[in-house]
C-alpha positions as CSV (number, residue, x, y, z in Angstrom):
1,X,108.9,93.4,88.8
2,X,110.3,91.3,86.3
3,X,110.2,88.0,85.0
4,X,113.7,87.4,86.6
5,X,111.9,88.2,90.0
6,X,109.4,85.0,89.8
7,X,111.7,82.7,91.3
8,X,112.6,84.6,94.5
9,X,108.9,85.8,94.4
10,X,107.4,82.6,94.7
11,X,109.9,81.1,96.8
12,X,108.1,84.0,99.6
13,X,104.8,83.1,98.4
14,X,105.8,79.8,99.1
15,X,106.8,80.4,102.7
16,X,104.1,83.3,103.6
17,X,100.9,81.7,102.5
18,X,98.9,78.6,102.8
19,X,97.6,78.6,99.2
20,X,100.3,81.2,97.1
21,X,99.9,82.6,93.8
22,X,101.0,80.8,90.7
23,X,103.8,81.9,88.3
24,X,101.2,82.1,85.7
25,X,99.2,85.2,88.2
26,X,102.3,86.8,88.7
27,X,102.9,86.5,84.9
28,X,99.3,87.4,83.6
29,X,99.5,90.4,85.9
30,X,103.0,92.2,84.4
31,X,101.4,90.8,81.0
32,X,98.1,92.7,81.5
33,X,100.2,96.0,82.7
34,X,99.6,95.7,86.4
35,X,101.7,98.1,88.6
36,X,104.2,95.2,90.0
37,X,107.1,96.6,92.1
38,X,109.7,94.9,94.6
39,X,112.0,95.4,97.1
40,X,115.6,94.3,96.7
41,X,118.1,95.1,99.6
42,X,121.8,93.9,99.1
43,X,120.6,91.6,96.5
44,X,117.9,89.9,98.2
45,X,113.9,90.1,97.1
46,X,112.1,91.1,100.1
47,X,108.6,92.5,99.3
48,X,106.9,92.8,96.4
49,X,103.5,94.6,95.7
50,X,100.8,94.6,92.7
51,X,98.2,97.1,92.0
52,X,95.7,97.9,89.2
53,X,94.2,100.6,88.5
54,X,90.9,101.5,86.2
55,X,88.1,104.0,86.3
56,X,89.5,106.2,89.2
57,X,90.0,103.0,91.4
58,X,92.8,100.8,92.7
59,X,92.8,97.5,94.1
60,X,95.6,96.3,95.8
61,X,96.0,92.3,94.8
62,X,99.2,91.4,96.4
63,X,101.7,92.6,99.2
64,X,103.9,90.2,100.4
65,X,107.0,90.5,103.1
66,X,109.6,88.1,103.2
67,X,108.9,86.2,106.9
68,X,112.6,87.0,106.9
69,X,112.6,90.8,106.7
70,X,109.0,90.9,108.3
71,X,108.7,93.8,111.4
72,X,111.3,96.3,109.9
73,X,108.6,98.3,107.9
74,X,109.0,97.1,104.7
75,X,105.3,96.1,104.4
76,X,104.5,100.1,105.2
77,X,106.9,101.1,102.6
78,X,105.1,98.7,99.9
79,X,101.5,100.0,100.7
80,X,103.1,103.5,100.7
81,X,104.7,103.0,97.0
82,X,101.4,100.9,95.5
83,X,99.7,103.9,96.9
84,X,101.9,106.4,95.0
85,X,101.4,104.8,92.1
86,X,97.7,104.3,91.7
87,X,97.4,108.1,92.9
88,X,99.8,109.0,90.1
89,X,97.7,107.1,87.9
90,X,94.5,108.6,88.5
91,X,93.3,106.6,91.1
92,X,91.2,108.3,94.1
93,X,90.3,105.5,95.9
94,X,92.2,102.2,97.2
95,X,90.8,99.2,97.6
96,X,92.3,95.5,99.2
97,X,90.5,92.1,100.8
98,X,92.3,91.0,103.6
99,X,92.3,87.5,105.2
100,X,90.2,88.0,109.0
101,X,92.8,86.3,110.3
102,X,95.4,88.3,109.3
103,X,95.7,90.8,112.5
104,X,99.5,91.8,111.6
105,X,98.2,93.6,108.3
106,X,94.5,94.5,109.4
107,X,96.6,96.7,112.1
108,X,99.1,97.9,108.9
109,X,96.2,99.2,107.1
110,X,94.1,100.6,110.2
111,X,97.1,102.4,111.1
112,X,97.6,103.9,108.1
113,X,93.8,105.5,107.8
114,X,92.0,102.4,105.4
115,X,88.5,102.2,106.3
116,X,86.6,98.2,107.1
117,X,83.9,98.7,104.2
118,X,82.7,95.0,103.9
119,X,83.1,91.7,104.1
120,X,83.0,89.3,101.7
121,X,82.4,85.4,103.0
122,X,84.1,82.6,102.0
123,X,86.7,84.7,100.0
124,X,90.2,82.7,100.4
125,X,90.9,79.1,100.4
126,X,91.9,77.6,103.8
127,X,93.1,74.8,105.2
128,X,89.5,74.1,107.1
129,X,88.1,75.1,103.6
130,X,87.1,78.6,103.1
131,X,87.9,81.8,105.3
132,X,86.2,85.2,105.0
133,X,87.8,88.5,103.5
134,X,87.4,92.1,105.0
135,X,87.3,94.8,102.7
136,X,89.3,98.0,103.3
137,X,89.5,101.1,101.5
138,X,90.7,104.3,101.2
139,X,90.6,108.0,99.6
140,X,94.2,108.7,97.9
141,X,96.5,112.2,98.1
142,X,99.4,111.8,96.3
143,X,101.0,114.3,98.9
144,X,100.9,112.3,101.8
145,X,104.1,111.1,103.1
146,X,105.1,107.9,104.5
């Protein structure tokens, strides 16, 4: 990710969620030396993905799929490569919140062997005013395949 991303970036975040990121998130987080990556295909920004990593753990903080390019994997592929990276960097655990209403993804990451550890309440803002996050997690092996 690079600042020359931002615009396409947010013009998804835009379209994808209710209450999207800022500019200034997506900047503090390449700033700060978050693992930022996206997916271009002929040109086009479809997916991008941030994860940090510290002490051993990572903590996914945004994967986003174009509503465009949505159902063709690309969200798999994303969780797959912000996986590889916070294994590469040490990390041997992965950790994401998840909107409850979000069934698409909650089945992404069951599928693909993340564990429901918690729940925190009142996590996101909604358009009824607060909605709660589940917790998922997972142990990392930088062998596995996609």
């Amino acid at each position: 990710m690079m600042a020359d991303d931002i615009p396409a970036i947010m013009e998804i975040e835009n379209k994808v969620y209710t209450h999207p990121w800022t500019v200034g998130i997506f900047n503090d987080c390449m700033r700060v030396g978050y693992n930022c990556w996206v997916y271009y295909e002929d040109d086009e920004l479809l997916a991008y993905g941030l994860v940090s990593v510290a002490v051993n753990e990572a903590h996914i903080l945004n994967l986003c799929v174009s509503p465009d390019a949505q159902g063709k994997g690309l969200g798999k592929r994303m969780l797959y490569k912000l996986m590889q990276l916070a294994a590469e960097r040490q990390g041997n655990s992965i950790f994401l919140e998840v909107r409850e209403s979000n069934l698409i993804a909650q089945k992404l990451y069951d599928q693909e062997g993340f564990n429901r550890i918690g729940l925190r309440k009142n996590y996101y803002p909604s358009e009824d005013g607060r909605e709660d996050a589940l917790v998922y997690a997972k142990e990392l092996n930088l062998d596995e395949e996609p």
